[in-house]
C-alpha positions as CSV (number, residue, x, y, z in Angstrom):
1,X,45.8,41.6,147.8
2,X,48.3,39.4,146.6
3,X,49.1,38.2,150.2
4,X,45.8,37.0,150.1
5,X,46.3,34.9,146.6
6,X,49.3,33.7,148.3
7,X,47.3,31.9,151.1
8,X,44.7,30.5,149.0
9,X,46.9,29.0,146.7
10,X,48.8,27.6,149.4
11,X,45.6,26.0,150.3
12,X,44.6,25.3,146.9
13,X,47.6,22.6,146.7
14,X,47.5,21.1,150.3
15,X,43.9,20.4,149.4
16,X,44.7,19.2,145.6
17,X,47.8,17.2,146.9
18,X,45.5,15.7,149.5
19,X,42.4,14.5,146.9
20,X,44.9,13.4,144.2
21,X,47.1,11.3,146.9
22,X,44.8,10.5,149.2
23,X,43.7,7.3,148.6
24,X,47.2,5.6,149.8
25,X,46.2,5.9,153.1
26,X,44.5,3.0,152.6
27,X,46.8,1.1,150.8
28,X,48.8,-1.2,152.6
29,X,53.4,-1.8,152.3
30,X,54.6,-4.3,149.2
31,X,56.9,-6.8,149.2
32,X,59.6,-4.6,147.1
33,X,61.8,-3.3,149.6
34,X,59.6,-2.7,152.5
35,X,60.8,-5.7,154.5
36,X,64.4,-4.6,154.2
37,X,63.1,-0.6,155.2
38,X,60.6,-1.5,157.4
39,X,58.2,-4.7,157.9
40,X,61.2,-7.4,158.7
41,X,64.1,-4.3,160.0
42,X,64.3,-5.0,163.4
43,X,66.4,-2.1,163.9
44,X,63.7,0.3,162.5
45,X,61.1,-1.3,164.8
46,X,63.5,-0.7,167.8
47,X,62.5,2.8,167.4
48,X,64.2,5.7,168.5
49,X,67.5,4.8,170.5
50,X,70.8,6.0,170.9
51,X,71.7,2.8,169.8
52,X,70.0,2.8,166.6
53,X,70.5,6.7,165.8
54,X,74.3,5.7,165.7
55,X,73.4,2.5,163.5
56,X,71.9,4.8,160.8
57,X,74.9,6.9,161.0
58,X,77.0,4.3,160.4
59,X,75.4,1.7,158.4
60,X,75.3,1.3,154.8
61,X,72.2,-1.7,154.8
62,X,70.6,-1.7,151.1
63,X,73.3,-0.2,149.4
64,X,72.9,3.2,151.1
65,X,73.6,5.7,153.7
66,X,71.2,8.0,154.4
67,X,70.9,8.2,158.1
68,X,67.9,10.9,158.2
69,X,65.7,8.4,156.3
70,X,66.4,5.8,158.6
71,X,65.9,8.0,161.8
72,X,62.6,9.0,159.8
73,X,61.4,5.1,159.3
74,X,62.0,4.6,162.9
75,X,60.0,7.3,164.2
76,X,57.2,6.2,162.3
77,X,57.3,3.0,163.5
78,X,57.0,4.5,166.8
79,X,54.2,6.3,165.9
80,X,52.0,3.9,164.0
81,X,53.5,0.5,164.0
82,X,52.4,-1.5,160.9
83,X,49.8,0.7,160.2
84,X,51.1,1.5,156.4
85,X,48.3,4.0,156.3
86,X,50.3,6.4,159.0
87,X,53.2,6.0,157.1
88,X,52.4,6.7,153.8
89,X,50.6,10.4,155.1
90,X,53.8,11.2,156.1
91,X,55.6,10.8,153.1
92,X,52.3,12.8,151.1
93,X,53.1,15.8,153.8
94,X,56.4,15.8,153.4
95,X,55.5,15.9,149.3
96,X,53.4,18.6,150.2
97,X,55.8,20.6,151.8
98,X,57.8,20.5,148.9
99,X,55.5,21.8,146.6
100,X,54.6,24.7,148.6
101,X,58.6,25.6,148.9
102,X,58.7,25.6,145.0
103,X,55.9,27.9,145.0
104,X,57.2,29.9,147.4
105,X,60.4,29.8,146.0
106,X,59.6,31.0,141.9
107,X,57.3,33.2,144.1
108,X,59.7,34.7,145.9
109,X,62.2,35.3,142.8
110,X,60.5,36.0,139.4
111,X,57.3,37.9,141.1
112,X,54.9,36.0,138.9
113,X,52.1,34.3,141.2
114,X,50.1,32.5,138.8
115,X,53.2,31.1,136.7
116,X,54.3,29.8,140.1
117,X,51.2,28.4,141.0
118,X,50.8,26.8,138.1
119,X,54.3,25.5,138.2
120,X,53.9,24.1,142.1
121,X,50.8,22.4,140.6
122,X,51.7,20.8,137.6
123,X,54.6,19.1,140.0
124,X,52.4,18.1,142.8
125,X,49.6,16.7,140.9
126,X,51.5,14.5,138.3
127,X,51.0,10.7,138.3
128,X,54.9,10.3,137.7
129,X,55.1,11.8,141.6
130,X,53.1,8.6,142.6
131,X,56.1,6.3,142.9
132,X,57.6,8.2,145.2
133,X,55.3,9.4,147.3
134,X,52.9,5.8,147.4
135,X,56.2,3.6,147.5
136,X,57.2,3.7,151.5
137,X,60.6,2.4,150.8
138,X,60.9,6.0,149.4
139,X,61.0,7.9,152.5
140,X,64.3,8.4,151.3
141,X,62.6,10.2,147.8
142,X,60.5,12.7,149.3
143,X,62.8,13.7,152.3
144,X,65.3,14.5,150.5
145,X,63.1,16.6,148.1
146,X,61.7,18.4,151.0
147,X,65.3,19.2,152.8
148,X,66.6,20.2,148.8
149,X,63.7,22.2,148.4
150,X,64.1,23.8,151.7
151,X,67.3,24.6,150.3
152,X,67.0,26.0,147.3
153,X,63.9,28.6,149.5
154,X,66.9,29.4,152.2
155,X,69.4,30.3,148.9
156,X,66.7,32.7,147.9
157,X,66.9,35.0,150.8
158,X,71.0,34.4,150.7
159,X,71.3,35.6,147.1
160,X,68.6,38.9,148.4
161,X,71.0,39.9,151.3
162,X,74.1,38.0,151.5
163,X,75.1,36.9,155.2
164,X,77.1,33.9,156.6
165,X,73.9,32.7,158.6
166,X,72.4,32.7,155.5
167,X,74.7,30.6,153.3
168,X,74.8,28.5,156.5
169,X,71.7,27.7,156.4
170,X,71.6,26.7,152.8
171,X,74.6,24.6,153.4
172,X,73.0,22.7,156.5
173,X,69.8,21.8,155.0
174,X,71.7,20.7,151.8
175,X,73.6,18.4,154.2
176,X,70.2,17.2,155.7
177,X,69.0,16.5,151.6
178,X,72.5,14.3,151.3
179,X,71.9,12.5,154.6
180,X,68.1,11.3,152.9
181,X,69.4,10.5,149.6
182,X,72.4,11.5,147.4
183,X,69.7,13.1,144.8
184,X,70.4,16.4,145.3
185,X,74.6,16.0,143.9
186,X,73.8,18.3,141.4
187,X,72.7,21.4,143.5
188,X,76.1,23.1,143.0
189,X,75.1,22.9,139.0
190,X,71.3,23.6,140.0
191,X,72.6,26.8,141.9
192,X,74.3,28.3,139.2
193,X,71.1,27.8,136.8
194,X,69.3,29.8,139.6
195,X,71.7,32.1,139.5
196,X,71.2,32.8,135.9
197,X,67.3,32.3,136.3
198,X,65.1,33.7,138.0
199,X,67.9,35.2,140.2
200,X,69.5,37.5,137.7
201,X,72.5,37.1,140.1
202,X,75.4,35.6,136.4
203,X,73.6,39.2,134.5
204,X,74.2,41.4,137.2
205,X,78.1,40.4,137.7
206,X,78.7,41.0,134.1
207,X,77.2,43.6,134.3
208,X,79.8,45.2,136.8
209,X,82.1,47.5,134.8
210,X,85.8,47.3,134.8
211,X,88.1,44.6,136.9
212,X,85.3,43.9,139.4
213,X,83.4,42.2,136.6
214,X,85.9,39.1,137.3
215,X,85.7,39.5,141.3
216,X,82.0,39.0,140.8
217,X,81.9,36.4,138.2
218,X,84.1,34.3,140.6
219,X,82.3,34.6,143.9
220,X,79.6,33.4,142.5
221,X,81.1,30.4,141.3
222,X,83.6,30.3,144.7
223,X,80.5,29.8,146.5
224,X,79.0,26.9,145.2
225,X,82.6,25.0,146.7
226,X,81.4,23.9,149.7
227,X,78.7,22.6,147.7
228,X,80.4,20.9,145.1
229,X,82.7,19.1,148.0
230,X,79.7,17.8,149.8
231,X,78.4,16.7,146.8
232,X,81.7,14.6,145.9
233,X,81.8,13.5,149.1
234,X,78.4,12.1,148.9
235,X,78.6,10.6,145.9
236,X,81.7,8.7,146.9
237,X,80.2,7.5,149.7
238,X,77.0,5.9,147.7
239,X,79.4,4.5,145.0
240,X,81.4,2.6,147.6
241,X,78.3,1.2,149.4
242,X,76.4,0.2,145.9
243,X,80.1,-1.4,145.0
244,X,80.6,-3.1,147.9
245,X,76.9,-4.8,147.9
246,X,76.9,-5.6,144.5
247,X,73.8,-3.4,143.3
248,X,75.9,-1.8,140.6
249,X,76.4,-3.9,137.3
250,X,79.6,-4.1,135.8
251,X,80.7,-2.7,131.9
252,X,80.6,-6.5,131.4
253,X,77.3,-7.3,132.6
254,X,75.7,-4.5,131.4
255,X,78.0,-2.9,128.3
256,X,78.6,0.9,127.9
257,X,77.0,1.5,125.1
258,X,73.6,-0.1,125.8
259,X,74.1,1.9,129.0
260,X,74.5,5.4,126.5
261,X,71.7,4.4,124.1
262,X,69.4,3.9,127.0
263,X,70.7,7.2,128.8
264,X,69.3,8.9,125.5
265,X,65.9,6.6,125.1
266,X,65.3,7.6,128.5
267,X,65.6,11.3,128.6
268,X,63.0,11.3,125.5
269,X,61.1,8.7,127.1
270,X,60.6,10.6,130.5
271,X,59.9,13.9,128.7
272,X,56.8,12.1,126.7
273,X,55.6,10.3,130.1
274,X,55.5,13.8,131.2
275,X,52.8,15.1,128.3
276,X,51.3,11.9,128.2
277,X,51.8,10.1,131.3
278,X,50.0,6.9,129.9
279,X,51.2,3.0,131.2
280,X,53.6,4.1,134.4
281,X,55.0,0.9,135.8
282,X,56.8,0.0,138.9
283,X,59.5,-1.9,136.9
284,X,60.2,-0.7,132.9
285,X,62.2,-3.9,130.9
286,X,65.6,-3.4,130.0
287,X,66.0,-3.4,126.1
288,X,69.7,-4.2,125.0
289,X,68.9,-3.5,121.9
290,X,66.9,-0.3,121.0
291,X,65.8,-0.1,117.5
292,X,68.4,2.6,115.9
293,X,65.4,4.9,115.0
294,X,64.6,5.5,118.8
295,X,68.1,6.5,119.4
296,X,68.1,8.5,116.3
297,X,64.7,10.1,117.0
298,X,65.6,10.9,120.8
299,X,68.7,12.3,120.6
300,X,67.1,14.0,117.0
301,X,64.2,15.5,120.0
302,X,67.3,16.6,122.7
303,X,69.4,18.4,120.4
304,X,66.7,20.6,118.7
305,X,65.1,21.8,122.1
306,X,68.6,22.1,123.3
307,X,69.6,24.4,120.5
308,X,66.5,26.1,120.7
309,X,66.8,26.9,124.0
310,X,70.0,28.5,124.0
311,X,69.6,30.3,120.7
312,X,66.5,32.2,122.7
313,X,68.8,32.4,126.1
314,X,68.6,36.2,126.4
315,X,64.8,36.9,125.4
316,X,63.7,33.3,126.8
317,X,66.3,32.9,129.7
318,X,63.3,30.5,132.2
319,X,63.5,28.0,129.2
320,X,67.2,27.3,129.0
321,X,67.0,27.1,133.1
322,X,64.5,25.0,132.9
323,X,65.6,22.5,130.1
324,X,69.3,22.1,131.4
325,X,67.9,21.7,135.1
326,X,66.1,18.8,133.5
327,X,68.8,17.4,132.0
328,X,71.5,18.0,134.4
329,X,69.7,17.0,137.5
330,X,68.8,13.6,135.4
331,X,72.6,12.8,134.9
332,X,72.8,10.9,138.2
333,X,69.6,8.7,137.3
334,X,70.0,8.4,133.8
335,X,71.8,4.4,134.1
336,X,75.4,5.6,133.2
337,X,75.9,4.3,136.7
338,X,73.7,1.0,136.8
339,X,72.3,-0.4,139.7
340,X,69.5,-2.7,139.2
341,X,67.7,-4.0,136.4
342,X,65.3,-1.7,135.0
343,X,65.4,0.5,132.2
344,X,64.0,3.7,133.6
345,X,61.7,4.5,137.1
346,X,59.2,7.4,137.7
347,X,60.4,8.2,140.7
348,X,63.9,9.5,138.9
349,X,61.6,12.5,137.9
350,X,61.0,14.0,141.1
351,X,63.5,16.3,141.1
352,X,64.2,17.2,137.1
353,X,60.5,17.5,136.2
354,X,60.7,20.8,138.7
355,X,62.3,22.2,135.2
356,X,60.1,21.1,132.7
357,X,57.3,22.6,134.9
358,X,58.9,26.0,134.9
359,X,59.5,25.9,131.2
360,X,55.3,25.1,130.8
361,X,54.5,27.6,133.3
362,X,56.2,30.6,131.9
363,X,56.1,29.3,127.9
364,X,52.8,28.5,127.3
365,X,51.5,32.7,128.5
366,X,53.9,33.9,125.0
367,X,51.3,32.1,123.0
368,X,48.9,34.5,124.1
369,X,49.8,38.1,123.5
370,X,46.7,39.5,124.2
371,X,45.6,39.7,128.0
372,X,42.1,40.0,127.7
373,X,42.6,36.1,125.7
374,X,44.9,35.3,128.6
375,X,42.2,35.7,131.1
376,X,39.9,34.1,129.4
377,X,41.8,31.0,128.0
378,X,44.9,30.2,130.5
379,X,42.7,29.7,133.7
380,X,40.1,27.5,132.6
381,X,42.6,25.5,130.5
382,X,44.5,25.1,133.3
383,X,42.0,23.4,136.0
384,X,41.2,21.5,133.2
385,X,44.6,20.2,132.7
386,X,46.0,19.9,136.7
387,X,42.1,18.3,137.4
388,X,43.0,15.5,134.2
389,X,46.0,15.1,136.5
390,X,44.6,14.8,139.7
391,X,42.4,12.1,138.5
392,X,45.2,10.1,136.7
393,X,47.1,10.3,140.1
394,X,44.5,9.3,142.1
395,X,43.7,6.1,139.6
396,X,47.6,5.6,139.7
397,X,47.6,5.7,143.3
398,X,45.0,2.6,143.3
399,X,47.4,0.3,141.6
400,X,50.0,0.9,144.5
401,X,47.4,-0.5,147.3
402,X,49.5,-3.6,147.3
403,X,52.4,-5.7,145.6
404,X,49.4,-7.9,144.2
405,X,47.5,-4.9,142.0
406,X,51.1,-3.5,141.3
407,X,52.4,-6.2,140.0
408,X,48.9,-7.4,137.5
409,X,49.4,-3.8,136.2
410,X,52.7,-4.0,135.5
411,X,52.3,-7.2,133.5
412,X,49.1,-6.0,131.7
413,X,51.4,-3.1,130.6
414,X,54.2,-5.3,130.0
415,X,51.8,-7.3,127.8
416,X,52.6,-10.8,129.6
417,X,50.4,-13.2,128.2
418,X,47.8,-14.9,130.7
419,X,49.4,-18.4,130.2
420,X,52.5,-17.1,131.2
421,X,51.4,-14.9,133.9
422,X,48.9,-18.4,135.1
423,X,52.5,-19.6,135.9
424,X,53.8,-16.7,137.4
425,X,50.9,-17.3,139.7
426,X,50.3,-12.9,140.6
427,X,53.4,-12.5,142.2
428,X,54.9,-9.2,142.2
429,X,58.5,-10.5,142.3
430,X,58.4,-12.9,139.6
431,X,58.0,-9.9,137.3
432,X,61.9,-10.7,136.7
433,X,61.6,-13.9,135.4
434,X,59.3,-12.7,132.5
435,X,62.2,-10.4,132.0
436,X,65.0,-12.9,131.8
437,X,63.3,-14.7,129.4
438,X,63.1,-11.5,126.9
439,X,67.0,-11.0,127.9
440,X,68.0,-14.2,126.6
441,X,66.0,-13.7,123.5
442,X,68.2,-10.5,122.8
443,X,71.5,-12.4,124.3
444,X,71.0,-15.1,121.6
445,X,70.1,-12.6,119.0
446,X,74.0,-10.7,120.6
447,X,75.6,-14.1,120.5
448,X,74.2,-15.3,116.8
449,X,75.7,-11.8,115.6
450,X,78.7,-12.0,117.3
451,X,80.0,-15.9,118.6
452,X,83.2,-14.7,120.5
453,X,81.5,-12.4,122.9
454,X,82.5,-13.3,126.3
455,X,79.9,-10.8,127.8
456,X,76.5,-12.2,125.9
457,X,77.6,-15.7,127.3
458,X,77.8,-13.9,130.7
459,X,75.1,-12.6,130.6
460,X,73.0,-15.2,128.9
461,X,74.2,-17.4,131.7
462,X,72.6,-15.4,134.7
463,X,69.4,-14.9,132.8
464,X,69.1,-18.9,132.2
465,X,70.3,-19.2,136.2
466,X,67.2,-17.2,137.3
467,X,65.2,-19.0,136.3
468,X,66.0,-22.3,137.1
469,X,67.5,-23.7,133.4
470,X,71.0,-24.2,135.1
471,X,72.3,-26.8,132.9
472,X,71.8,-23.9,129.9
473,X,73.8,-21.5,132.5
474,X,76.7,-23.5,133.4
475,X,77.1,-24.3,129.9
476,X,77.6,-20.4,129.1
477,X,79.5,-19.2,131.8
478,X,81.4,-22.0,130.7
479,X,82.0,-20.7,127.2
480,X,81.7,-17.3,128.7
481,X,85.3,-18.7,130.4
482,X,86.9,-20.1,127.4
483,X,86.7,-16.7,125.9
484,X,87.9,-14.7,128.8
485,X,90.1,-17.2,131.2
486,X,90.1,-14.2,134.1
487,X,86.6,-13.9,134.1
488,X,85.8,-13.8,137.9
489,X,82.2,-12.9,137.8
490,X,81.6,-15.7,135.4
491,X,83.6,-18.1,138.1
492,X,82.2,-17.2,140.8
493,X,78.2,-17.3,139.5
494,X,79.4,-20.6,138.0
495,X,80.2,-21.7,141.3
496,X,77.2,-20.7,143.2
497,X,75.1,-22.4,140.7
498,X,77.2,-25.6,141.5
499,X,77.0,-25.0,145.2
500,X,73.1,-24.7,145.0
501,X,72.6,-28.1,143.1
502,X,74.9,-29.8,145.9
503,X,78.4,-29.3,143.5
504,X,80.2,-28.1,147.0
505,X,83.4,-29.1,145.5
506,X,82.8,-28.0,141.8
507,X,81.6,-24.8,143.8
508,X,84.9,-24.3,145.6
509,X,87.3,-24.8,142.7
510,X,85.4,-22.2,140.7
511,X,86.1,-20.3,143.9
512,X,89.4,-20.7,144.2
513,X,90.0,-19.9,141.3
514,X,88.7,-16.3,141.6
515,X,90.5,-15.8,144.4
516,X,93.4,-16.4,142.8
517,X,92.8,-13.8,140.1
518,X,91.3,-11.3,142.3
519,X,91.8,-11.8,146.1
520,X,90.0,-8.8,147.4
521,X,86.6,-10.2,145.8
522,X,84.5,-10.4,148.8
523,X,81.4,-12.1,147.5
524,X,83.4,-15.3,146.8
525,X,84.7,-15.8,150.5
526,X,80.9,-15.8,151.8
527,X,80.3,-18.3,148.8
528,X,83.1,-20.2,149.1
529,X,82.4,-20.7,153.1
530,X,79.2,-21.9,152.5
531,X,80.3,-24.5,150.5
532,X,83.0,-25.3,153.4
533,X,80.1,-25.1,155.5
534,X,77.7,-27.4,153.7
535,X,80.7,-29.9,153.4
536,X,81.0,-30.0,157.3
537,X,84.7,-27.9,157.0
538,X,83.3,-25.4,159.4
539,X,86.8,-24.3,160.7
540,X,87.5,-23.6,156.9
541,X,84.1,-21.7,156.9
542,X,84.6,-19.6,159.7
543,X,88.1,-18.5,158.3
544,X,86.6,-17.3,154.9
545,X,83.7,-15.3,156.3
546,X,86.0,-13.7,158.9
547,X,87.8,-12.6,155.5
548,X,84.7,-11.8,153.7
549,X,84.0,-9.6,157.1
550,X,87.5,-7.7,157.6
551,X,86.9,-6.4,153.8
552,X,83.1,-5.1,154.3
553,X,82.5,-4.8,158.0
554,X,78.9,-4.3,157.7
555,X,78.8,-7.6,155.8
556,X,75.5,-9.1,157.2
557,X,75.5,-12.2,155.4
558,X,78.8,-12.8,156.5
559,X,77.9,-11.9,160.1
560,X,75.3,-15.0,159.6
561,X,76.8,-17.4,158.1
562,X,79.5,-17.2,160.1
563,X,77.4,-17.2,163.5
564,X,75.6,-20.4,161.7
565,X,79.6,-22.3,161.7
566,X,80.3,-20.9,165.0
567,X,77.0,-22.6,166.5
568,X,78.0,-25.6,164.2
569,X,80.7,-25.8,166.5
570,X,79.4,-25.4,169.5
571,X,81.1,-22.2,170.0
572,X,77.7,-20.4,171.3
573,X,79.4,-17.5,173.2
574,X,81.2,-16.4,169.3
575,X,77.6,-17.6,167.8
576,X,75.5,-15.3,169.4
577,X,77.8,-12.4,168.9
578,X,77.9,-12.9,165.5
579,X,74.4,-13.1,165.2
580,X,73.9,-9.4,167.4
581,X,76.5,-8.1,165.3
582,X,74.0,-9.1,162.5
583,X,71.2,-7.6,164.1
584,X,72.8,-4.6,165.0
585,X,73.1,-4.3,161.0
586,X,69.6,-4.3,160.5
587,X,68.8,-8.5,160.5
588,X,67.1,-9.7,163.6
589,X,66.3,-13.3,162.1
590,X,68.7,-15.4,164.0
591,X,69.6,-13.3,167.4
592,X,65.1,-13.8,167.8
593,X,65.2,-17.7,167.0
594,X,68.4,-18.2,169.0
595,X,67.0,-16.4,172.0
596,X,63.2,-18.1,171.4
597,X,65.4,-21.5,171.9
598,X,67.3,-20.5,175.0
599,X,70.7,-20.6,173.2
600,X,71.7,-16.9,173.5
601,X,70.4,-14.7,176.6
């Protein structure tokens, strides 16, 4: 009989996932990362070559390596072109698939088939999964979920009957989650929770008497090794590339402890999206300065549940598996590490809502002693609650049809004013200019409180830069300078603001300068040969992109620029191999135009 409930609840969410997430298939790819994954990567629409298998093995284009999610955007091109329809079902069946493993999984390991339906549903069907699964550009989310998941099934059956093709297995597909996206680090941590609950696996070893008690305790923590190293590994691996491309911000761009009160702000603010999943935006502003009773009142919320949980570890052991999953398996996208701009981002939930869903799955039956009142209140009140999510996912879904209704939702959200957003004129990536304006309002509020600080200058400076007020940006960066003579960030954004208004040789003194202090800084050799460049000093050019090249070999710009210098002096045979090498990186641009003209073959 239960065999049977099995299958129909396996159907119950392919169908579910498929009405809540089905409109997408209509909805068509955005201009927010889709041309550099998809609609302008030559590369990906290669297809499937030997060639380009080995360029997603070794590149690190967009700050990333994750080889499988390439591989996985090429075969879809293959398969549908730029029909986005085609590629955002695979990305809902790979979601799918997911969500059946974790109900196969708590299945598989506590017994309980209706908690673990419950708990596969309330994660498939929640509008915070819409990001990921709706956004193409994160292939990368939903792969990796579906290997990890995959994963954590195969562990499972290791931890029934141990065996080395077990544990390999486990490993491999682990491996297979890393090479999608780095969001699985934390399985070694995750295991061990598993371990403890549902597994029983931590209980059982202290339960062995005598000596062996120790033996046991440490296999079980020997074995999550392999793990932990791939983990490092991969982890190293991201840090370099997001380093090297400048997507993560510096202490002095963005200090430490905005990045900590944040951290805190967000774990409260993604636990309260979860009950009330109200205003989910593509892009959630930055505040550098959180009022001190939301820090007080969050970390006031994290500490209580935290204490609660472990004070009921032994009679309630799924809640303190389930809350510290959530929190650990946050850590790596909770902004201690910044890259980007925003705040917070739905899709960062994938992966630790999975605890908060077992905690609501196994809680909420204690309230209900009586079975008869189980029966007769639990069911109903939960089709009520995954349908109220269903239809909040499938209006969510609507805003994602294109960057235009993505971005008018974001600013009605936002609360940008219809004057402002007249001038903005719809555009889904001038959403950061509304946001520049609100950082200089907190930068002069730092600045006022504080005149001596080097860093609200800074930053200041770039927020007047983008958007166009450069006068007001060189005269920060300036002062930014005068506090903090070694400053290179603050030189070498000075200098690109010079080199855009036509400052070449302002532009290469602020340069030079940085190169002096810090000679490895590879942005400022690509800046600093386009000034060259624009000054007709192309030999001068060529020799500081070839430097800016021998430090980051996959430096496409570089690659570009320095084709652009090469042709400049009629040296077409090292153009055109510069501009291959470029395209061999993932940017087609030039290697098309030069061949449409005749100049390379």
């Amino acid at each position: 009989m239960k065999q049977k409930y099995t299958y129909v609840i396996i159907i119950f969410l392919i169908a579910a996932s498929l009405t809540a997430f089905g409109r997408i298939g209509g909805n068509h790819f955005i201009n927010l990362d889709d041309p550099g994954y998809i609609t302008k990567n030559h590369v990906v629409q290669n297809g499937l070559t030997l060639q380009n298998i080995k360029w997603a093995f070794t590149t690190t284009y967009l700050a990333f390596w994750h080889p499988l999610t390439w591989i996985s955007h090429m075969l879809d091109w293959q398969l549908f072109g730029n029909d986005a329809g085609g590629h955002h079902l695979v990305s809902l069946l790979l979601h799918i698939g997911t969500v059946i493993l974790l109900f196969l999984f708590l299945h598989k390991t506590t017994g309980n088939l209706w908690p673990a339906a419950f708990a596969a549903a309330f994660f498939a069907l929640h509008p915070l999964r819409v990001e990921s699964v709706a956004w193409t550009s994160e292939r990368k989310d939903v792969l990796s979920m579906f290997f990890g998941m995959a994963s954590i099934y195969a562990y499972a059956f290791y931890a029934e009957r141990t065996s080395i093709s077990r544990y390999g297995l486990c490993l491999l597909l682990f491996i297979f989650s890393l090479m999608s996206k780095p969001m699985w680090v934390t399985l070694p941590f995750a295991l061990l929770l598993l371990d403890y609950w549902p597994l029983g696996r931590i209980r059982k070893a202290f339960c062995v008497p005598g000596e062996n008690k120790l033996k046991s305790v440490g296999m079980l923590v020997w074995e999550k090794v392999p793990f932990l190293i791939l983990a490092i590994a991969a982890s190293i691996i991201v840090f370099l590339a997001e380093n090297t491309s400048g997507a993560l911000s510096s202490v002095d761009t963005l200090p430490l402890t905005a990045r900590m009160t944040n951290a805190v702000f967000s774990y409260a603010m993604y636990l309260a999206k979860t009950f009330w999943p109200a205003n989910l935006i593509v892009f959630y502003p930055y505040d550098f300065f959180l009022p001190p009773w939301k820090i007080i009142l969050s970390l006031s919320v994290l500490i209580i549940i935290s204490l609660m949980v472990v004070y009921y570890i032994k009679s309630l052991p799924f809640l303190f598996s389930g809350w510290f999953w959530y929190l650990g398996t946050l850590v790596p996208m909770i902004g201690l590490v910044q890259v980007g701009k925003h705040a917070m981002a739905d899709r960062y939930t994938y992966l630790p809502s999975m605890g908060i869903a077992m905690m609501l799955a196994w809680g909420i039956p204690l309230f209900f002693r009586e079975k008869e009142i189980r029966k007769r209140l639990l069911l109903p009140s939960a089709i009520v609650v995954l349908a109220m999510l269903s239809l909040l996912t499938w209006h969510q879904c609507g805003y994602w049809k294109s960057g235009f209704s993505l971005f008018n939702h974001a600013a009605r959200v936002m609360q940008i004013d219809r004057q402002t957003l007249k001038h903005m004129g719809g555009d889904f990536t001038q959403l950061g200019r509304y946001q520049q304006q609100k950082e200089i309002q907190s930068y002069s509020e730092a600045i006022r409180l504080k005149p001596n600080d080097a860093e609200a200058y800074f930053n200041r400076g770039n927020a007047y830069s983008k958007i166009d007020r450069n006068e007001n940006a060189i005269q920060d960066l300036t002062d930014a300078i005068r506090l903090k003579p070694d400053y290179v960030e603050a030189f070498n954004n000075r200098g690109n603001i010079y080199g855009r208004h036509g400052q070449y040789q302002l532009a290469i003194d602020d340069f030079n300068k940085v190169i002096a202090i810090q000679p490895d800084y590879v942005k400022t050799y690509n800046n600093r040969g386009l000034a060259y460049s624009a000054l007709g000093q192309h030999q001068k050019a060529v020799e500081d992109f070839s430097r800016a090249i021998q430090l980051k070999p996959d430096y496409v710009s570089a690659y570009l620029n320095r084709a652009d210098a090469y042709l400049k002096q009629n040296h077409t045979v090292a153009g055109c191999r510069d501009a291959e090498k470029a395209c061999g990186l993932g940017d087609c641009s030039l290697t098309q135009a030069l061949k449409a003209q005749g100049t390379c073959r």
